[in-house]
N, C-alpha and C positions, 0 to 999 in steps of 0.2 A: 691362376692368372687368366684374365677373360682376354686380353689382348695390351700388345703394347704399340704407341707414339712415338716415331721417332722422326728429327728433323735432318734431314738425308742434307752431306755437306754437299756443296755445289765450287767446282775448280771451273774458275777461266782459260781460256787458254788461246795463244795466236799462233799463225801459220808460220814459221819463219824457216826462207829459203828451203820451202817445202816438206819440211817438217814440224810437227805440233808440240807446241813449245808449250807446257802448264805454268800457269803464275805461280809463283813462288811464296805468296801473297797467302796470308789467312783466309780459307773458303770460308763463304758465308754460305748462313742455312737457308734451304727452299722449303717446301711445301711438308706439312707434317705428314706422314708416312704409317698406316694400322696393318699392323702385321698380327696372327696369332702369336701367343706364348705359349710356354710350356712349365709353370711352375704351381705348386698348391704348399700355401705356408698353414698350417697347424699351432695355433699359440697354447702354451704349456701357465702351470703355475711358474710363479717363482718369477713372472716375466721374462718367460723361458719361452722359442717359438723354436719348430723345427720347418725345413723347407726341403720340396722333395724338387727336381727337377734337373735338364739335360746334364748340368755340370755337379750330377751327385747330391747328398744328403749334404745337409748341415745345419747347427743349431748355430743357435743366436739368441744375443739379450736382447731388451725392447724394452725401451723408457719413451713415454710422453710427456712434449712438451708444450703449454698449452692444447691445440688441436694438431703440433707433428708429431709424428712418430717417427723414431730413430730407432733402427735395425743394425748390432752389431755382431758378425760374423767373423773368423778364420780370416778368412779373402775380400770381406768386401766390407763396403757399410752402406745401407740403404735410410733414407731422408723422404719425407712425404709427408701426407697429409691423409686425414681418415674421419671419416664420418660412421651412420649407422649402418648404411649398406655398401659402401666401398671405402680401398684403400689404395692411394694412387704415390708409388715411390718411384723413386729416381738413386742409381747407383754412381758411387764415387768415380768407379773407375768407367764409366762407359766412355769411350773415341767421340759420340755425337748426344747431342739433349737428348736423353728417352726419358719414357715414363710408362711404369708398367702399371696397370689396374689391375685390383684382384677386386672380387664380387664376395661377397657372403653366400655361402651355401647352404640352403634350407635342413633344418632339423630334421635328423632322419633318418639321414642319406653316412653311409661310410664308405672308406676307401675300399678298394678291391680288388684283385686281380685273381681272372678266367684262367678256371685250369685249360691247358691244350685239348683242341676237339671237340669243347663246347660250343653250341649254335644258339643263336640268338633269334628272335624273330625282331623285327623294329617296327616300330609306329611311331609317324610324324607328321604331320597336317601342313599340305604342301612343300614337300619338298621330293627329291630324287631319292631319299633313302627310304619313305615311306614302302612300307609290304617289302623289302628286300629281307634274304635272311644271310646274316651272317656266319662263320668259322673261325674260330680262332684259333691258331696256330701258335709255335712258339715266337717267331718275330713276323707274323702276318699277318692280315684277313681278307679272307676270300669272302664275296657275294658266290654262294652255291646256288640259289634259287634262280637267279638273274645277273646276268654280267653286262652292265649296259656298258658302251663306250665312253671309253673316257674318263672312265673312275679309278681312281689307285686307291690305296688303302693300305696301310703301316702300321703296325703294332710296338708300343714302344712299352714296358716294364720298368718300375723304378720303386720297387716294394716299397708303400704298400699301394702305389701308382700306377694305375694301368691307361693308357690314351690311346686313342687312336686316328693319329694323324691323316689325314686324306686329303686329293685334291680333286677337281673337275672343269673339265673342262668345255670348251667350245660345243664339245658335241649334245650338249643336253640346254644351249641355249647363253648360257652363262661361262663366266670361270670363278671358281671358288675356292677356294684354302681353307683348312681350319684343325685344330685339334679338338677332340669330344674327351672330355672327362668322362672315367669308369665310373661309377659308384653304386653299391648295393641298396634297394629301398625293401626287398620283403627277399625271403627266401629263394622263388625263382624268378623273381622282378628284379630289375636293374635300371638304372637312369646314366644317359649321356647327354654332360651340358657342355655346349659348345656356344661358340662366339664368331661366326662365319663369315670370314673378307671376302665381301661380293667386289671392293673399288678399295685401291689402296687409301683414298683421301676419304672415305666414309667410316665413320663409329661403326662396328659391327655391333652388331644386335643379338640379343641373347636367345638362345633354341633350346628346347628340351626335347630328346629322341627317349624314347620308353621301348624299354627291351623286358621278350620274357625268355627265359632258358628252355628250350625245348627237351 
């Protein structure tokens, strides 16, 4: 998933006799809202699709209609629409309108996950993670080379899913969000694609970080 829209509900509310009283009323929606996700769907034969992310594995059919596609799951059912290089659905049960996008992932590239204690080198053409090297740990990552301010960094596992969630902030200029996909491109070559919230009302833009295994 390269990122999800959502339209964040908005409650009225008046002061009364000095207390904040919320309308009772249907919140209407404000401003759409780009958050990172955290999901990577895998389509099978048979019209068979599997989905790896925070709330676990799970398989699902997949029938298209004219240009929708309907995703049916266990817990949910997802509705959307798809083209050649993206797939933008919207779930039954969500509280507010989202819509998550997945991108197509270039041929090549497989899922992954870093044994413990491996170090990465990174390279990336303007950004703050450029020349840092990383450590992966069982639920972490450390910058060993450089520890600038401000940077966190989160390792999450969801075989055969590896991400590494991060944020930055104020002290390098900006503040930033995002999760970077794991994925193997050669031996000791590695790719992380990421989708980076610079502004919540702005499309994030797509990044490729290239890692080699030291």
């Amino acid at each position: 998933m390269a990122y999800s829209k959502a339209r964040q509900p908005v409650l009225s509310a008046t002061m009364e006799q000095g207390e904040l009283v919320f309308d009772k009323g249907t919140p209407f929606d404000s401003s759409e809202v780009y958050t990172p996700g955290l999901m990577v769907l895998q389509f099978g034969d048979a019209r068979t699709a599997k989905s790896y992310s925070w709330d676990g594995n799970e398989n699902w059919r997949w029938r298209i209609i004219q240009d929708s596609l309907l995703m049916f799951g266990q817990r949910d059912t997802l509705y959307g629409r798809l083209s050649t290089d993206e797939i933008v659905l919207s779930s039954t049960i969500d509280a507010v309108p989202t819509e998550y996008t997945f991108l197509k992932v270039e041929s090549g590239l497989s899922l992954t996950t870093l044994p413990a204690k491996a170090q990465l080198e990174l390279s990336i053409d303007e950004h703050v993670f450029d020349g840092q090297r990383w450590l992966f740990q069982k639920d972490t990552v450390y910058a060993v080379n450089i520890a600038p301010p401000g940077q966190e960094l989160f390792l999450t596992t969801l075989e055969p899913l590896q991400v590494v969630e991060y944020a930055i902030d104020k002290a390098h200029g900006k503040v930033e969000l995002g999760i970077i996909y794991l994925f193997q491109e050669k031996r000791k070559r590695y790719v992380g694609l990421f989708y980076p919230v610079v502004d919540d009302f702005t499309r994030p833009k797509a990044r490729r970080l290239n890692f080699r295994l030291k």
